[in-house]
C-alpha positions in Angstrom: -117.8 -39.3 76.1 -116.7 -37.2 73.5 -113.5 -39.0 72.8 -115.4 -42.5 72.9 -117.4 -41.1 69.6 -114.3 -40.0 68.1 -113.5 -43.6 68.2 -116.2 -45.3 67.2 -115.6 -43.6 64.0 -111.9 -44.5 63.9 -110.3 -40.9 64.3 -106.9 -40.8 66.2 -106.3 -37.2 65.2 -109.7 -35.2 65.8 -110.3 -31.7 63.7 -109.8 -29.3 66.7 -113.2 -26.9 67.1 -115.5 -29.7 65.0 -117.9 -31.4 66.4 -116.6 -35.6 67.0 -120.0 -36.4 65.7 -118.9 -35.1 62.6 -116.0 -36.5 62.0 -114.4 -40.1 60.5 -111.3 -41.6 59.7 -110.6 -41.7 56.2 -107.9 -43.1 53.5 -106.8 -43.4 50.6 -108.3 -47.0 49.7 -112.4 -45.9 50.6 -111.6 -43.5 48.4 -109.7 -44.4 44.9 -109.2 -42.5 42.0 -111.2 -40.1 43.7 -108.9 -39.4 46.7 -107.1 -36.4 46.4 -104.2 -36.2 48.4 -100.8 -37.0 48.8 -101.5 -37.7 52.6 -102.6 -41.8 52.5 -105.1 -40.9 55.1 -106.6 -38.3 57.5 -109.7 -36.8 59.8 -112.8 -35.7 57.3 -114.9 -33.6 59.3 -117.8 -30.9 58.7 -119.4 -27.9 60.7 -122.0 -25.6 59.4 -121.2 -26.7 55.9 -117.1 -26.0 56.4 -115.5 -29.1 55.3 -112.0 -29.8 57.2 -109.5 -32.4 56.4 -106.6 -32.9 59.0 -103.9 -35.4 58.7 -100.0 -35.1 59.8 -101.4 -32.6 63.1 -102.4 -30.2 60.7 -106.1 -29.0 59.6 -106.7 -27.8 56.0 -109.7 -25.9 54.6 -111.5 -28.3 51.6 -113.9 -26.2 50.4 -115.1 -21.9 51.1 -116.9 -22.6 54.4 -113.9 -23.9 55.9 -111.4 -21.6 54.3 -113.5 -18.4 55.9 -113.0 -20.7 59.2 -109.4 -19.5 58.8 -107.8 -23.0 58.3 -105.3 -23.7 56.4 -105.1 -24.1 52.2 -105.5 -27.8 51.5 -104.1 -26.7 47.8 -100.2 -27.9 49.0 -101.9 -31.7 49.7 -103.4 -31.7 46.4 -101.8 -34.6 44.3 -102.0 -33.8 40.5 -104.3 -35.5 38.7 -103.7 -38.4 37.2 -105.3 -41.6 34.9 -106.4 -44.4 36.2 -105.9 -47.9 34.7 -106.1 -47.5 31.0 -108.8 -48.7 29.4 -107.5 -49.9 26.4 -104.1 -50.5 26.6 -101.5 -51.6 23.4 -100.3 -54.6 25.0 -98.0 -55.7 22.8 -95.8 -52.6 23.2 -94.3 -51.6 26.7 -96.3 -49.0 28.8 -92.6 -46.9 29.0 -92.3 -47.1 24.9 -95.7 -46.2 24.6 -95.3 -42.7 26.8 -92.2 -42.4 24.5 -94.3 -42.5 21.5 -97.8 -40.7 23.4 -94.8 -37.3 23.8 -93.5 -37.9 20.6 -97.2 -37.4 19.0 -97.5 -34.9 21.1 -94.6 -33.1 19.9 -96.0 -33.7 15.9 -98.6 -31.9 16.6 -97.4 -29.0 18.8 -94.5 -27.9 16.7 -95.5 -28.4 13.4 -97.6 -26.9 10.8 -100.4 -28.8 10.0 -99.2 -30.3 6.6 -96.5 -31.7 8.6 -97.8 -33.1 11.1 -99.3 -35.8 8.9 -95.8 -37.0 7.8 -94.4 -36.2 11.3 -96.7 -39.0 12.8 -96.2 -41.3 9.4 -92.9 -41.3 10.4 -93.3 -42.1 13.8 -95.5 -44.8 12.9 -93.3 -46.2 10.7 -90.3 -46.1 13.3 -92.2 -47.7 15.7 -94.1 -50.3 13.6 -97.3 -49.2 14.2 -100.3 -49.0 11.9 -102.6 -45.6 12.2 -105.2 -47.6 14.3 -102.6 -48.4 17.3 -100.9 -45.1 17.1 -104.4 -44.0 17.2 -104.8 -46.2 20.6 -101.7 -45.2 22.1 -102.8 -41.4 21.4 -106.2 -41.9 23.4 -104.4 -43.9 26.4 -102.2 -41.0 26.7 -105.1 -38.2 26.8 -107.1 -40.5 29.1 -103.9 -41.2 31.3 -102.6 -37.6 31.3 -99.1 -38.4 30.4 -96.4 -36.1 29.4 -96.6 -33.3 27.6 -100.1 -33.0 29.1 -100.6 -30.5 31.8 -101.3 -31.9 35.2 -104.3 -30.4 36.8 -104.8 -30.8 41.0 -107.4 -33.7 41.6 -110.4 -32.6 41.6 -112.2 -32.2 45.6 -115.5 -32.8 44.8 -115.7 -36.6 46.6 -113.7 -35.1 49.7 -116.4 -32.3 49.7 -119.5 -34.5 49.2 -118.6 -36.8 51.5 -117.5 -34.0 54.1 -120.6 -32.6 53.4 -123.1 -35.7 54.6 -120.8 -35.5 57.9 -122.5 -32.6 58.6 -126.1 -34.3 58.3 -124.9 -36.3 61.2 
């Protein structure tokens, strides 16, 4: 009976110690931007709050309750964080030459001192026929994409967890 609820919710690979109840297949395409892994798909499940995510035969912790369960770091699935589709894309200029020109902004601003860095990007502009308006637009794709230089932070767990979470109402 138990394994018949397992699949009803579509889980091949059931979080060991949760209840099936609690548990549901999960991927990569229910989830979007939002999905947090490197893993395309796994198990969500919940129990007393501890959210688990197990995929590859392997259980990971996704939020505290789970972690003081003893399972595993989820931290090592984590895929960095990353843009979606741009918003506002310069279409008239290739997305690799505008991540070329996105670093080299970057680079005005990190390296120079501020009187420069007005000339610095002048001069890129100028290279790259651009006005100040597009270079402008490139800039803000860039921030909102997260290219290079940017840091990478790890994606952000909060959908995992929420929807983990409502598991547990089950």
């Amino acid at each position: 009976m138990l394994l018949c609820a397992a699949c009803d919710a579509g889980v091949t690979d059931p979080v060991p110690d949760f209840p099936v109840a609690q548990q549901r297949a999960v991927t990569r395409a229910q989830f979007g931007l939002d999905w947090p892994f490197d893993a395309a798909a796994g198990t969500l499940a919940c129990k007393d709050q501890a959210v688990a995510f197990r995929t590859n035969g392997e259980t990971y912790a996704v939020n505290d309750a789970a972690a003081r369960l003893g399972l595993r770091q989820v931290s090592g699935l984590v895929r960095l964080q990353r843009g979606g589709p741009p918003t506002n894309p310069l279409s008239r200029v290739r997305q690799e030459d505008r991540q070329r020109i996105f670093r080299q902004s970057m680079l005005c601003e990190k390296f120079l001192v501020p009187d420069s860095v007005a000339r610095c990007k002048a001069e890129l502009r100028d290279g790259s026929g651009l006005s100040a308006p597009e270079l402008t637009q490139i800039e803000a794709e860039g921030q909102e994409r997260r290219w290079p230089p940017l840091v990478l932070q790890p994606t952000s767990l909060d959908a995992m967890t929420r929807a983990g979470l409502k598991l547990c109402a089950r």
